[in-house]
C-alpha positions in Angstrom: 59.7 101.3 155.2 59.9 103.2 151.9 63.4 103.7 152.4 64.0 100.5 153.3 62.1 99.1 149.7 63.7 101.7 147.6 66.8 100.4 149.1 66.4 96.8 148.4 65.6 97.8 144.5 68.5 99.6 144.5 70.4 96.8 145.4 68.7 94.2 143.3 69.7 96.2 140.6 73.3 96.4 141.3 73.2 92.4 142.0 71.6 91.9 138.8 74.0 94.3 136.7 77.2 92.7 138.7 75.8 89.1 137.9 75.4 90.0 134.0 78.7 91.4 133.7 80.2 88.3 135.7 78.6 86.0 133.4 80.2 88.2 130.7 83.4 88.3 131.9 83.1 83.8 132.1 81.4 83.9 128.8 84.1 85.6 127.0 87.0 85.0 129.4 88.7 82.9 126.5 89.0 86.0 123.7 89.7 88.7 126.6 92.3 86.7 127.7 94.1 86.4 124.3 93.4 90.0 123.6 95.6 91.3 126.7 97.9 88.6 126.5 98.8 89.0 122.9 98.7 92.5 122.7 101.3 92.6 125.6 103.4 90.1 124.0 103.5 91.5 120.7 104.5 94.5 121.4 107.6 93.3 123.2 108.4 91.2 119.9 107.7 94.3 117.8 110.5 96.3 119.8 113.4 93.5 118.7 112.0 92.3 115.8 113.9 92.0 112.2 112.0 94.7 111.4 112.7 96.9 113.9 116.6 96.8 113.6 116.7 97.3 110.2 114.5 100.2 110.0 111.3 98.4 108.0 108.1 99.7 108.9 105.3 96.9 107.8 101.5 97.9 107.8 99.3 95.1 107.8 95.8 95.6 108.5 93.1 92.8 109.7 89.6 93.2 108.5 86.5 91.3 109.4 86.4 87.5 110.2 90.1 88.2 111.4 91.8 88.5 114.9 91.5 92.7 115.6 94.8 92.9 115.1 98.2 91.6 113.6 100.8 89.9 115.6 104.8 90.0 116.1 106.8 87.0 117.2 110.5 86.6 117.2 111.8 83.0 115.9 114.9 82.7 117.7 115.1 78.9 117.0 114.4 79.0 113.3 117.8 79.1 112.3 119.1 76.0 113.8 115.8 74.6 112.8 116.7 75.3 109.2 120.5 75.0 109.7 120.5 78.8 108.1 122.8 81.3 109.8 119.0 83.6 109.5 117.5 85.7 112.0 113.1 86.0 111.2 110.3 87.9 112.9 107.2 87.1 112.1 103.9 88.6 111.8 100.7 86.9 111.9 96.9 86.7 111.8 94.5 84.2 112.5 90.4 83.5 112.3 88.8 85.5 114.8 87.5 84.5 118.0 83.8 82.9 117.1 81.4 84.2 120.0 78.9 81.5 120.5 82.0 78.7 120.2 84.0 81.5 122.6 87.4 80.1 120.4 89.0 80.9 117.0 87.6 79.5 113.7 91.1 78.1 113.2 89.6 74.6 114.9 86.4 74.9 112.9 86.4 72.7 110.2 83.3 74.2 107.9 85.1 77.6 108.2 87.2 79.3 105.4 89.5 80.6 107.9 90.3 77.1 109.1 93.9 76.6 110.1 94.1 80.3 108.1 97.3 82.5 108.3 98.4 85.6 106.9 101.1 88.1 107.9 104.7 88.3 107.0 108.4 87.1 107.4 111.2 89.1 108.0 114.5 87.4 107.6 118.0 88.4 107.4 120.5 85.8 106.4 124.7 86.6 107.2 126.5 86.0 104.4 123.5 85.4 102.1 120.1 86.2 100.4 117.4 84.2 101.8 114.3 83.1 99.7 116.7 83.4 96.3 119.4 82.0 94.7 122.3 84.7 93.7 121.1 85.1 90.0 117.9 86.4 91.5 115.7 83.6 91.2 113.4 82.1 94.3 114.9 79.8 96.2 112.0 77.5 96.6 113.7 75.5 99.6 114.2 78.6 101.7 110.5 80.4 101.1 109.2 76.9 102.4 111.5 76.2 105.4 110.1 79.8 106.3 106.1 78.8 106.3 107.0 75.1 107.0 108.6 76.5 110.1 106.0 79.0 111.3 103.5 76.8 110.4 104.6 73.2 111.8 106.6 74.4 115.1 104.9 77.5 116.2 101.2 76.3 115.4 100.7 72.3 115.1 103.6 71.5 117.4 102.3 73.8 119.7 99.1 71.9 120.3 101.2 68.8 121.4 101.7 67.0 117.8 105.0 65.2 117.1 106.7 65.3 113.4 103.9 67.4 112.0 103.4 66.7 108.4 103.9 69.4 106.3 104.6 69.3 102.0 104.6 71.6 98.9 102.6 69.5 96.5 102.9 71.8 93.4 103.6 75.8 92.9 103.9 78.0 90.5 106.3 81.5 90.1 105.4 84.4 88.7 108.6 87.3 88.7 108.5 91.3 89.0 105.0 91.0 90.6 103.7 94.6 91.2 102.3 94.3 95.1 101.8 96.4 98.4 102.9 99.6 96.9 106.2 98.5 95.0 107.4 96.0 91.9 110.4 94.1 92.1 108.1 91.0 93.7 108.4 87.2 93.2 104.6 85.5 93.7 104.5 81.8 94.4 101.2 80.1 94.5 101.3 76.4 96.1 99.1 73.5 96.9 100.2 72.1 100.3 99.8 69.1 102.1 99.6 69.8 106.2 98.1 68.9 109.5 94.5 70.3 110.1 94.4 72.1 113.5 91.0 70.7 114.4 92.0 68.5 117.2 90.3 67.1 121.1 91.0 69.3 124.2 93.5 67.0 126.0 94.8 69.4 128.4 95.9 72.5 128.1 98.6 73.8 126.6 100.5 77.3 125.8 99.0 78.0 122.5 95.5 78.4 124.0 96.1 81.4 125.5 96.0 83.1 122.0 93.5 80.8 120.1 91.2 79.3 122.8 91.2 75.8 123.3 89.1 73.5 120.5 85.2 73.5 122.3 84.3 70.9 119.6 85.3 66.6 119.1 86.9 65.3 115.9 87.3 61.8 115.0 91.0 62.2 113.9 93.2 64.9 115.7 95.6 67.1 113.3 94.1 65.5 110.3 95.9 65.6 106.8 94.7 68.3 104.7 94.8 69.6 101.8 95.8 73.5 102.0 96.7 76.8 99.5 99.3 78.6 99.9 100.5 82.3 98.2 103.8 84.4 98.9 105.1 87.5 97.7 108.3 87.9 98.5 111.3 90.7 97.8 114.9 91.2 98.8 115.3 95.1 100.2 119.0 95.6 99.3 119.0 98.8 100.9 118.1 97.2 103.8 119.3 93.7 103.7 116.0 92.2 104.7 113.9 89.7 102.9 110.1 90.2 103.3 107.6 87.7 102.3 103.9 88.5 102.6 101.9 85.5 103.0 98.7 83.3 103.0 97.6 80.0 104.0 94.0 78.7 103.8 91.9 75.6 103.5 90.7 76.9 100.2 91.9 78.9 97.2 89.0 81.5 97.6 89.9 82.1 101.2 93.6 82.8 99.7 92.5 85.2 96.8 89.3 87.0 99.5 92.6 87.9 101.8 94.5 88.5 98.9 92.6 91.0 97.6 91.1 92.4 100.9 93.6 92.7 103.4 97.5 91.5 102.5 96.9 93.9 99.3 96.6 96.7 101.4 99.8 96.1 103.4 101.9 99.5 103.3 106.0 98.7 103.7 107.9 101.9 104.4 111.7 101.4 104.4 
């Protein structure tokens, strides 16, 4: 009979120990998901991205109340989007997964990172500079058919909205910025109008795999907002890329925190 007790501890204990880890596994199924998804599909971007074929190396880091780690997507469509003969690759972070809510803080309204972005845009244009005009100036129309884009297709269209709203209310240009390691950069600061994110789980749909789907109801789904915006952006003639190093946040303190903190700290090495 001792055998026989010692036995049946032994295997309460292993039925106890399998039952936490599947309730683990169900409690955080949503951000282990979108961690082996992503990282799988990002790395296939990465290997035919705009950066890639023209030999730019760009370090961003993520940092606390971010997703681990930044993204690569390849917009194929965005040039017939924004009837530009332009090839982009983008790279992208988002509010991190919140634990107890077991989805990102993009949905969460009382969150700075709310609908919150940062990464960069790669594009090459044929024929052409994109992002400025040929006496060197920004070309505000192009910088914002790059973030309207990425923004408005890739993100709120995603979720299932039609004609998402999206408008540069006012900005401001400062030239031969200093930034990420090299001058020669054009800064544009903007206030922009733009569908929220916060929205009710309807079904699901492809985005969720790398955000989670919304855990929480809202009385208006995509709700206009009011939003901040900063770009840095620089041609590399050498290289005949544009890169433009960006943010988008509910808040101007949420754009100067990742300013400072993480985009800062991007390393470009071409």
């Amino acid at each position: 009979m001792l055998w026989y007790n010692a036995a049946m501890k032994k295997l309460i204990r292993v039925l106890m120990i399998l039952a936490v880890l599947a309730a683990a596994v169900f409690w955080f199924f949503y951000p282990l998901r979108s961690l082996v998804v992503m990282g799988i599909y990002s790395a296939q971007h990465d290997n035919d991205s705009v950066m890639s074929r023209a030999g730019v190396d760009i370090d961003m880091p993520s940092s606390k109340g971010w997703y681990p780690f930044v993204m690569t997507y390849n917009a194929h469509s965005f040039g017939a989007w924004a009837n530009v003969d332009a090839q982009m690759s983008i790279m992208y972070n988002f509010g991190a997964f919140d634990l107890l809510k077991r989805t990102s803080t993009i949905y969460d309204r009382q969150s700075d990172k709310y609908s919150a972005f940062y990464g960069a845009y790669a594009v090459r244009e044929s024929g052409g500079v994109f992002g400025f005009a040929p006496d060197g100036s920004v070309d505000m129309d192009e910088v914002s058919l790059a973030v309207e884009y990425d923004y408005t297709q890739l993100v709120i269209a995603g979720f299932g909205l039609q004609n998402p709203v999206f408008s540069v209310d006012e900005y401001t240009v400062a030239q031969n910025v200093d930034y990420a390691g090299s001058g020669g950069w054009t800064r544009v600061d903007a206030q922009i109008t733009a569908n929220g994110a916060a929205h009710n789980y309807d079904g699901y749909v492809q985005p969720y795999l790398q955000y989670g789907r919304p855990m929480e109801s809202v009385e208006t789904d995509f709700e206009e907002t009011a939003f901040y915006g900063r770009v840095y952006a620089k041609y590399l003639e050498h290289r005949d890329v544009t890169v433009m190093l960006y943010i988008i946040g509910p808040s101007e303190g949420t754009v100067e925190i990742c300013d400072k903190e993480v985009l800062s700290k991007t390393e470009i090495k071409d």
